[in-house]
N, CA, C, O and CB atoms as a CASP TS submission, in Angstrom:
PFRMAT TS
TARGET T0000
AUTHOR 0000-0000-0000
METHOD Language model
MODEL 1
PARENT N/A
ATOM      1  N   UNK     1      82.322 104.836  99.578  1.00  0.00           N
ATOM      2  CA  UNK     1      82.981 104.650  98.280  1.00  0.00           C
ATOM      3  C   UNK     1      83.746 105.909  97.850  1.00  0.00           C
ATOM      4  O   UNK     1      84.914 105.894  97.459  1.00  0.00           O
ATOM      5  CB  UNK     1      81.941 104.276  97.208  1.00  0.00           C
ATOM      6  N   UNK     2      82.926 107.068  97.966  1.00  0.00           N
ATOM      7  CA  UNK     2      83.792 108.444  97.913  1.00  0.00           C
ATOM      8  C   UNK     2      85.198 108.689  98.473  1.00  0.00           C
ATOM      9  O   UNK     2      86.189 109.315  98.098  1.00  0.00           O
ATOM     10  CB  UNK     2      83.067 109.418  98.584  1.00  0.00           C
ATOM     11  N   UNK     3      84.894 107.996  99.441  1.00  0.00           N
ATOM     12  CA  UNK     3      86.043 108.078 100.121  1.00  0.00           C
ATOM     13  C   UNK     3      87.795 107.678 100.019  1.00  0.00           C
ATOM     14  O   UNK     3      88.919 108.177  99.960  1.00  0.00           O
ATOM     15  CB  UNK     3      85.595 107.577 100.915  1.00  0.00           C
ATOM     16  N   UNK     4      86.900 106.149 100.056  1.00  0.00           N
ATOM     17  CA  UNK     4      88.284 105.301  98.914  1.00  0.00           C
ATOM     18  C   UNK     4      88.764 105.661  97.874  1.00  0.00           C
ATOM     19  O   UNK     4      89.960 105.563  97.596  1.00  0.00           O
ATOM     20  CB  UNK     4      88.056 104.105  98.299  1.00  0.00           C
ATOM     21  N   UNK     5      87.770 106.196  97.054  1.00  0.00           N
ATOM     22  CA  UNK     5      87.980 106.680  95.286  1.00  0.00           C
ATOM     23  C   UNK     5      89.034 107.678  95.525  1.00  0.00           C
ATOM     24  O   UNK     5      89.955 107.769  94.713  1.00  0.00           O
ATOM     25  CB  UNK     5      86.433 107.531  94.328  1.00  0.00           C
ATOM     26  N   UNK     6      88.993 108.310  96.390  1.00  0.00           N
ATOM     27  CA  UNK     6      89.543 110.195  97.039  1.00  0.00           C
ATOM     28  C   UNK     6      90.742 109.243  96.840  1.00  0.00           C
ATOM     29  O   UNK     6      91.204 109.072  95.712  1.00  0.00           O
ATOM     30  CB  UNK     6      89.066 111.263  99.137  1.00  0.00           C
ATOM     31  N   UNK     7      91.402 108.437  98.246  1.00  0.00           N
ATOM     32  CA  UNK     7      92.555 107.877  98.450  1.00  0.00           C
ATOM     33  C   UNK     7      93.128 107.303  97.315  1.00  0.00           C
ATOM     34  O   UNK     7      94.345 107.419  97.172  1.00  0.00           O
ATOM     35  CB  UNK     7      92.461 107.038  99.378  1.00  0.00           C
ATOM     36  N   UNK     8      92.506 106.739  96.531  1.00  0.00           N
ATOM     37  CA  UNK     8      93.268 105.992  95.502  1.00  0.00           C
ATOM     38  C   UNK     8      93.240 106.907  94.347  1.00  0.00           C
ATOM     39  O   UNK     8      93.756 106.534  93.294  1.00  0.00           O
ATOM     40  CB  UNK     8      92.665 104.543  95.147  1.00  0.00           C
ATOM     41  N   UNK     9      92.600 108.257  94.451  1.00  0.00           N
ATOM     42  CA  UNK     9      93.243 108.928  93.976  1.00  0.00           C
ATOM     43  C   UNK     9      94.391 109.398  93.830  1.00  0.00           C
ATOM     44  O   UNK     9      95.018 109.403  92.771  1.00  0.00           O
ATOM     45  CB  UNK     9      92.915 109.318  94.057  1.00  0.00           C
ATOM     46  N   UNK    10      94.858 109.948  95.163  1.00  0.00           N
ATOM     47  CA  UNK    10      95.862 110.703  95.934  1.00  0.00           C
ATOM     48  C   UNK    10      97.042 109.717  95.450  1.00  0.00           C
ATOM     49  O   UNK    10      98.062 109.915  94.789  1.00  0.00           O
ATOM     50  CB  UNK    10      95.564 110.851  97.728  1.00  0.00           C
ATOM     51  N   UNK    11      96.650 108.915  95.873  1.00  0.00           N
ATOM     52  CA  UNK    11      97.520 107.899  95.818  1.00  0.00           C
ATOM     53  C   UNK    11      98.347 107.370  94.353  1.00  0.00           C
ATOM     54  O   UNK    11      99.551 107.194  94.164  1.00  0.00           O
ATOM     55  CB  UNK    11      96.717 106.891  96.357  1.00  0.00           C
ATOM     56  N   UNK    12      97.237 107.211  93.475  1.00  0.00           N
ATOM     57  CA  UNK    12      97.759 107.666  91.902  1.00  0.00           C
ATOM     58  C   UNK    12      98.536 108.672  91.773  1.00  0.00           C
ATOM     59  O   UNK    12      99.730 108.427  91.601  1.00  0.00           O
ATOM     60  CB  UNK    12      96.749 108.054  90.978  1.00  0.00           C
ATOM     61  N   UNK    13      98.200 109.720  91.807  1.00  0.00           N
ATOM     62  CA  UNK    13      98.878 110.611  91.776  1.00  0.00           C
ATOM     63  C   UNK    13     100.247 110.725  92.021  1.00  0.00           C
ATOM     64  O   UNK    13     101.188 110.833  91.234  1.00  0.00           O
ATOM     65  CB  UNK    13      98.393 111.178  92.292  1.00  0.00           C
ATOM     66  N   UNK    14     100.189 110.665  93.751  1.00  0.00           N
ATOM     67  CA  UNK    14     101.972 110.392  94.340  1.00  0.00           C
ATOM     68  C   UNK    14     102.564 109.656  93.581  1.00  0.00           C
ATOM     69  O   UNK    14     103.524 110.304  93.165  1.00  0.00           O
ATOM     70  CB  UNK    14     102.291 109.643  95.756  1.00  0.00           C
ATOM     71  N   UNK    15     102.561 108.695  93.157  1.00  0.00           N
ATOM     72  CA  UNK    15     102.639 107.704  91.764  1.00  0.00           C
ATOM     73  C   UNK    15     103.340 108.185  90.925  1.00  0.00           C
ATOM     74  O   UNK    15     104.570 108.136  90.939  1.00  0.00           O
ATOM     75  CB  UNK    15     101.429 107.412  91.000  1.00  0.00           C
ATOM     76  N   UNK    16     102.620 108.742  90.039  1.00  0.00           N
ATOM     77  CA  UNK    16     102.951 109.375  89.126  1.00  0.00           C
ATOM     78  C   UNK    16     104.131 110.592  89.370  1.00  0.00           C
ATOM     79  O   UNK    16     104.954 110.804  88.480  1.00  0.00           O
ATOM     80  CB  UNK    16     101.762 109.753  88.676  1.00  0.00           C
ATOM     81  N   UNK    17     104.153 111.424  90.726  1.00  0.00           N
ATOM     82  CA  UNK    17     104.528 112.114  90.535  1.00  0.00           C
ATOM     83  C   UNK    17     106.059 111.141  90.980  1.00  0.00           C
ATOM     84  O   UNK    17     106.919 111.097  90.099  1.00  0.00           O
ATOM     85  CB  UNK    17     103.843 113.299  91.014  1.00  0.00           C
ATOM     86  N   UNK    18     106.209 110.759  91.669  1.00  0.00           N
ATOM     87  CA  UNK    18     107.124 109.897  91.925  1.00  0.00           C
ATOM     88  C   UNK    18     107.925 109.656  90.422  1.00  0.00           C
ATOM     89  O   UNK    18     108.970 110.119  89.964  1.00  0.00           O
ATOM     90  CB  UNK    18     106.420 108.617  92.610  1.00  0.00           C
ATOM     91  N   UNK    19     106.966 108.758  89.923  1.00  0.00           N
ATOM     92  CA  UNK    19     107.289 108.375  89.088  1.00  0.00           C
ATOM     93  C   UNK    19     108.655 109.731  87.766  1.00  0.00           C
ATOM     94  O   UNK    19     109.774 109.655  87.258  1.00  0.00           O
ATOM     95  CB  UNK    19     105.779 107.839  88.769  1.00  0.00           C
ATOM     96  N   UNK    20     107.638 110.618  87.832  1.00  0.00           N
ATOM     97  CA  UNK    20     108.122 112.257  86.776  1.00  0.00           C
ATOM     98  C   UNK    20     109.820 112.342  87.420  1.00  0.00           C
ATOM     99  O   UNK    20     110.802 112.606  86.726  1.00  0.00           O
ATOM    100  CB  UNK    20     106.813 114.369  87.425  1.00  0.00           C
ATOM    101  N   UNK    21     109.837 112.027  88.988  1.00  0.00           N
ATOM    102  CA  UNK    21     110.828 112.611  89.734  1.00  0.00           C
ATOM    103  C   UNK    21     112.195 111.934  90.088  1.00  0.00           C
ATOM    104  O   UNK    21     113.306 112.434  90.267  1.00  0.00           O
ATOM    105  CB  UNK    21     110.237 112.920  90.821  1.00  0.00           C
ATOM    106  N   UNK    22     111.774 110.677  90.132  1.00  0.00           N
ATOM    107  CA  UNK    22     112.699 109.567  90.256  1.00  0.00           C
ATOM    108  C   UNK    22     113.566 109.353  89.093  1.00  0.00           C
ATOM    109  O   UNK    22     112.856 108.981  88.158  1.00  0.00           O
ATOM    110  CB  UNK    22     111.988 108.362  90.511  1.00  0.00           C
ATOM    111  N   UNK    23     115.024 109.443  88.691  1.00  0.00           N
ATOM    112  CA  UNK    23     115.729 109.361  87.620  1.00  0.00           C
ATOM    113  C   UNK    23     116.015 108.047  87.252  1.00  0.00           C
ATOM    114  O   UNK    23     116.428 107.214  88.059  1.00  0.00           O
ATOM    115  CB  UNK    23     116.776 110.051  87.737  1.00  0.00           C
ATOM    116  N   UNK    24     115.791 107.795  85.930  1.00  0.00           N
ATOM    117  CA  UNK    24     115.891 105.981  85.419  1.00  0.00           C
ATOM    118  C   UNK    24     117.400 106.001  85.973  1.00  0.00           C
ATOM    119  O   UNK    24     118.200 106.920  86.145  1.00  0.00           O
ATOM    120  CB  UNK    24     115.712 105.422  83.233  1.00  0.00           C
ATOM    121  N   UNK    25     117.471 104.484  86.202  1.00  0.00           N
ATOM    122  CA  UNK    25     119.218 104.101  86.292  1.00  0.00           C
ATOM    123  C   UNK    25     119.269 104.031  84.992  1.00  0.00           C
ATOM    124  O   UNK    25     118.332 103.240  84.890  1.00  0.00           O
ATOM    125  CB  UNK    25     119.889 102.594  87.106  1.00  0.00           C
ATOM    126  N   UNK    26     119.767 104.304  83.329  1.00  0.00           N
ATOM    127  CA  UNK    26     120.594 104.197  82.327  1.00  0.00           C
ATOM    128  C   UNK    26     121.384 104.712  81.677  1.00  0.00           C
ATOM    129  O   UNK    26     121.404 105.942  81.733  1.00  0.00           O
ATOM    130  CB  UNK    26     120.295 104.007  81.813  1.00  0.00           C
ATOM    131  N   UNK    27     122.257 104.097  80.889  1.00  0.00           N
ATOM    132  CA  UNK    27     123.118 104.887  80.818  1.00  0.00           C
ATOM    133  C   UNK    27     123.211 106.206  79.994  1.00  0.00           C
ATOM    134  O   UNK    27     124.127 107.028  79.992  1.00  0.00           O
ATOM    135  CB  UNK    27     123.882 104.213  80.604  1.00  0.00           C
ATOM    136  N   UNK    28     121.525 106.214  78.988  1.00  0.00           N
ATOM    137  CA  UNK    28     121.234 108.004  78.508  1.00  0.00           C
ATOM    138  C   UNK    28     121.324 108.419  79.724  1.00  0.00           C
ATOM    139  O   UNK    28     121.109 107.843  80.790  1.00  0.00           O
ATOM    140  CB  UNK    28     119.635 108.616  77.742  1.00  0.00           C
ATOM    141  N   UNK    29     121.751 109.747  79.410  1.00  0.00           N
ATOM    142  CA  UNK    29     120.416 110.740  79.990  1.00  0.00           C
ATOM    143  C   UNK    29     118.879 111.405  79.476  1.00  0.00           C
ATOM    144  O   UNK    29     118.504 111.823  78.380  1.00  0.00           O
ATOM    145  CB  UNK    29     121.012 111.863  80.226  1.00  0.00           C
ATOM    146  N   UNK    30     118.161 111.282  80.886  1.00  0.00           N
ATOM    147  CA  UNK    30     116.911 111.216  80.429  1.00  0.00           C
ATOM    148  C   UNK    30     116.042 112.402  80.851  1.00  0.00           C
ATOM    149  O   UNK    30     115.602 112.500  81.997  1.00  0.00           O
ATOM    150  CB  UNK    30     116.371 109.998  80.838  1.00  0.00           C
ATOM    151  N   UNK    31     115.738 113.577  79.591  1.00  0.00           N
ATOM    152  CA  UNK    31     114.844 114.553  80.236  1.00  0.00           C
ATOM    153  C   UNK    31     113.913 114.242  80.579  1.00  0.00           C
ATOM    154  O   UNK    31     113.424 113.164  80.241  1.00  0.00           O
ATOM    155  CB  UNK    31     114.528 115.447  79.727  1.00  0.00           C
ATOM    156  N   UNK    32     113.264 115.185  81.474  1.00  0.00           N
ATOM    157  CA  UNK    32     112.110 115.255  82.167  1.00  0.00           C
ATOM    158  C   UNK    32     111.197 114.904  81.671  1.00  0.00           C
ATOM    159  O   UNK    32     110.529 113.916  81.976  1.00  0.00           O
ATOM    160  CB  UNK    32     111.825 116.187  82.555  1.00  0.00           C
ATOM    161  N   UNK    33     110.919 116.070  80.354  1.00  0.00           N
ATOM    162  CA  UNK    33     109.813 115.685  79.261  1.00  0.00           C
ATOM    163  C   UNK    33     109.573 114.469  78.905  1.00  0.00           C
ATOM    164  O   UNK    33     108.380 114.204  78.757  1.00  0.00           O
ATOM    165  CB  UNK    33     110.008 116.201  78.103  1.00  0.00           C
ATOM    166  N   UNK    34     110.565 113.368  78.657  1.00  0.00           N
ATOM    167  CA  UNK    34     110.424 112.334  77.983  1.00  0.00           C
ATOM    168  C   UNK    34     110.620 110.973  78.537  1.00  0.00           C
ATOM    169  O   UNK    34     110.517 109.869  78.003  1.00  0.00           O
ATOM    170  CB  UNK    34     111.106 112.514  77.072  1.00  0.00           C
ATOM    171  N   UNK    35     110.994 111.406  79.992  1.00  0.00           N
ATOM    172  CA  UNK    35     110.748 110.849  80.714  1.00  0.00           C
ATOM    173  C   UNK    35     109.838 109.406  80.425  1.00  0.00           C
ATOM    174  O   UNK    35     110.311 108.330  80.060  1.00  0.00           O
ATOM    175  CB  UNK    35     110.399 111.737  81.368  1.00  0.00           C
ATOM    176  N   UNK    36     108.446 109.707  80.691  1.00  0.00           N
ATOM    177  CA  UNK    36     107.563 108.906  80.686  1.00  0.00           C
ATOM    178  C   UNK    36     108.039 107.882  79.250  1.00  0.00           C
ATOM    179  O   UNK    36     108.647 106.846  79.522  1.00  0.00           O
ATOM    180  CB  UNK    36     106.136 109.745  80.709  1.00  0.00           C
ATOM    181  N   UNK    37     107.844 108.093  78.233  1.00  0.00           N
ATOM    182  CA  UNK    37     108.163 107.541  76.792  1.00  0.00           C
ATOM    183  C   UNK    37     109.402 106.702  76.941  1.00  0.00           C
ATOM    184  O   UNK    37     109.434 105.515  76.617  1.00  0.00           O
ATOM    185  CB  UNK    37     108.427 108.749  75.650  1.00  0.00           C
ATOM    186  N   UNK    38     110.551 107.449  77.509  1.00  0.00           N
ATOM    187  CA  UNK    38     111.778 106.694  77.705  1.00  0.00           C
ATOM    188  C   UNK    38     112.164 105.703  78.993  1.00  0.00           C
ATOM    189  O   UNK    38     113.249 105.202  79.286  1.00  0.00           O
ATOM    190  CB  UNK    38     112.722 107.678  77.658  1.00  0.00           C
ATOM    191  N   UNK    39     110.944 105.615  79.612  1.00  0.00           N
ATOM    192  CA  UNK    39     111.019 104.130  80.429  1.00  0.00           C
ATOM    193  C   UNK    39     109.875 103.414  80.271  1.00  0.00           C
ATOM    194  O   UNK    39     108.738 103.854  80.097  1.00  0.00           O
ATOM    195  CB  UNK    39     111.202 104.212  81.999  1.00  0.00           C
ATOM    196  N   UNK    40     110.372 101.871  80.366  1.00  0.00           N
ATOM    197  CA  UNK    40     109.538 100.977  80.308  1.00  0.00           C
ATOM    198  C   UNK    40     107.819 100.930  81.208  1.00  0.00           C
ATOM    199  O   UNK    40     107.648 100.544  82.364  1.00  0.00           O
ATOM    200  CB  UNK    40     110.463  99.998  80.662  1.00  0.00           C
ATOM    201  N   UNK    41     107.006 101.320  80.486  1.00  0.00           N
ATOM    202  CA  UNK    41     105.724 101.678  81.241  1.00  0.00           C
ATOM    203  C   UNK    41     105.222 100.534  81.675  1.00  0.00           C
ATOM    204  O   UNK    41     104.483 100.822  82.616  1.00  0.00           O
ATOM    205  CB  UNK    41     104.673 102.395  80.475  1.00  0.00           C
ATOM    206  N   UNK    42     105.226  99.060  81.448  1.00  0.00           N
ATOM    207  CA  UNK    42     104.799  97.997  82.040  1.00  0.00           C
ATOM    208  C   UNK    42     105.433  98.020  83.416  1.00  0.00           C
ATOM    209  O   UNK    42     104.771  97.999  84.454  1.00  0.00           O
ATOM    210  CB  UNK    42     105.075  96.820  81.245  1.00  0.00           C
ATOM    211  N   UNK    43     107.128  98.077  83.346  1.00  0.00           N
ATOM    212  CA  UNK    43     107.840  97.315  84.528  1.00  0.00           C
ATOM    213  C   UNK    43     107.874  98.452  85.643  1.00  0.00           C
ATOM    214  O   UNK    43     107.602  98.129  86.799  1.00  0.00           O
ATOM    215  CB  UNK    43     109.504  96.707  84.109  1.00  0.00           C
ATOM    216  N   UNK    44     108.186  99.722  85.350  1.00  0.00           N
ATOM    217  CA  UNK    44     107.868 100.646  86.033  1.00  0.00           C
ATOM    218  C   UNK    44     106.381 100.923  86.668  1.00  0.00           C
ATOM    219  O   UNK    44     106.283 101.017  87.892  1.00  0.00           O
ATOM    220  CB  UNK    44     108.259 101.494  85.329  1.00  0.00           C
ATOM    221  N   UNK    45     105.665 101.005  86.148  1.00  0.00           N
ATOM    222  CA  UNK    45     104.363 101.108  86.691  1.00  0.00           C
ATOM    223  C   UNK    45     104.063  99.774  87.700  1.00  0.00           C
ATOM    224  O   UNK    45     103.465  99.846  88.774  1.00  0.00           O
ATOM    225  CB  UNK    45     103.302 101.218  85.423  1.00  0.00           C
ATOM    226  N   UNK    46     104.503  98.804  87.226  1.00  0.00           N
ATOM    227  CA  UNK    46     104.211  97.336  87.966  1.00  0.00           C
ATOM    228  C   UNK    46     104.854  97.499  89.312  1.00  0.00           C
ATOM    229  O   UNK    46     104.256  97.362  90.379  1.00  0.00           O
ATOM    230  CB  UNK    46     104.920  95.908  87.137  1.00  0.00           C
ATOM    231  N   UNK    47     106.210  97.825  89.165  1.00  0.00           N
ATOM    232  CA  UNK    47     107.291  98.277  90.371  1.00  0.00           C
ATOM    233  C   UNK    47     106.562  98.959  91.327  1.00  0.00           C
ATOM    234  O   UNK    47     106.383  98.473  92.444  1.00  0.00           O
ATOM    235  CB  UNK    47     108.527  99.280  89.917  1.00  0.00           C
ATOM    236  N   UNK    48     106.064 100.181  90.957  1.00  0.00           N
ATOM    237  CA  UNK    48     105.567 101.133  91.847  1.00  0.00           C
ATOM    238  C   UNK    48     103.913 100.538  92.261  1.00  0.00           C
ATOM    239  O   UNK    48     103.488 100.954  93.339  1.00  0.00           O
ATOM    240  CB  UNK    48     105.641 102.734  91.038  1.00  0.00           C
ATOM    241  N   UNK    49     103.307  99.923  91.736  1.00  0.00           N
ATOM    242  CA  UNK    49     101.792  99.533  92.064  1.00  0.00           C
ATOM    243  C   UNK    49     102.102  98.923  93.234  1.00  0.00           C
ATOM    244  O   UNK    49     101.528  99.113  94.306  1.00  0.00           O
ATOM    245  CB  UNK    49     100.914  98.551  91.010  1.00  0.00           C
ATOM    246  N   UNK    50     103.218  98.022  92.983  1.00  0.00           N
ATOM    247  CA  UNK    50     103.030  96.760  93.964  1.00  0.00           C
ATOM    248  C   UNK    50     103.953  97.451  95.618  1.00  0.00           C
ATOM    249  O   UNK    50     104.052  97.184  96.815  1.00  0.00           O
ATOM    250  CB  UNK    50     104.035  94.960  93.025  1.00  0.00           C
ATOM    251  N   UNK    51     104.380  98.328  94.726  1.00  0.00           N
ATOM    252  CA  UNK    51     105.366  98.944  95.824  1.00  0.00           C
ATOM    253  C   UNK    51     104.444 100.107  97.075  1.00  0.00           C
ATOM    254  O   UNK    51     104.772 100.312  98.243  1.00  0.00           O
ATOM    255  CB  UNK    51     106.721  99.974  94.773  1.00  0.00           C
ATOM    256  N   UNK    52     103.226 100.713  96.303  1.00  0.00           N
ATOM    257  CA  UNK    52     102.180 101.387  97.654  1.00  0.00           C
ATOM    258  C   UNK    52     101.245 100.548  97.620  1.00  0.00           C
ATOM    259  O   UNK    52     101.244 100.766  98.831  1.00  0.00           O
ATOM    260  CB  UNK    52     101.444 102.980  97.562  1.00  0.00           C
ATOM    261  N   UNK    53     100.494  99.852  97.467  1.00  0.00           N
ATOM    262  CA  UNK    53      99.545  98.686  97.249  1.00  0.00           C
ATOM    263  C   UNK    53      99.168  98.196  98.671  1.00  0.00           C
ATOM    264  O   UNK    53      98.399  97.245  98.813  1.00  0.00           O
ATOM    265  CB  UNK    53     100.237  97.456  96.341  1.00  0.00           C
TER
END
């Protein structure tokens, strides 16, 4: 179980960081900081779950 937990850690993570790094397609521009707030956290997060899953 340790084990898995580790990976799906890691794995969150890359995620996320992905997520910080990858620039929205719109037509703001979007800082870094605010990133997270200024994209849709359902469809984005859904995107990427299903996308390393």
């Amino acid at each position: 179980m340790n084990k898995k937990q580790k990976e799906l850690q890691a794995r969150l993570e890359k995620i996320k960081a992905a997520q910080k790094k990858i620039p929205v397609q719109t037509g703001k521009k979007i800082q870094a900081k605010g990133l997270k707030h200024a994209t849709k956290a359902h469809t984005s997060s859904q995107h990427y779950t299903i996308g390393f899953n």
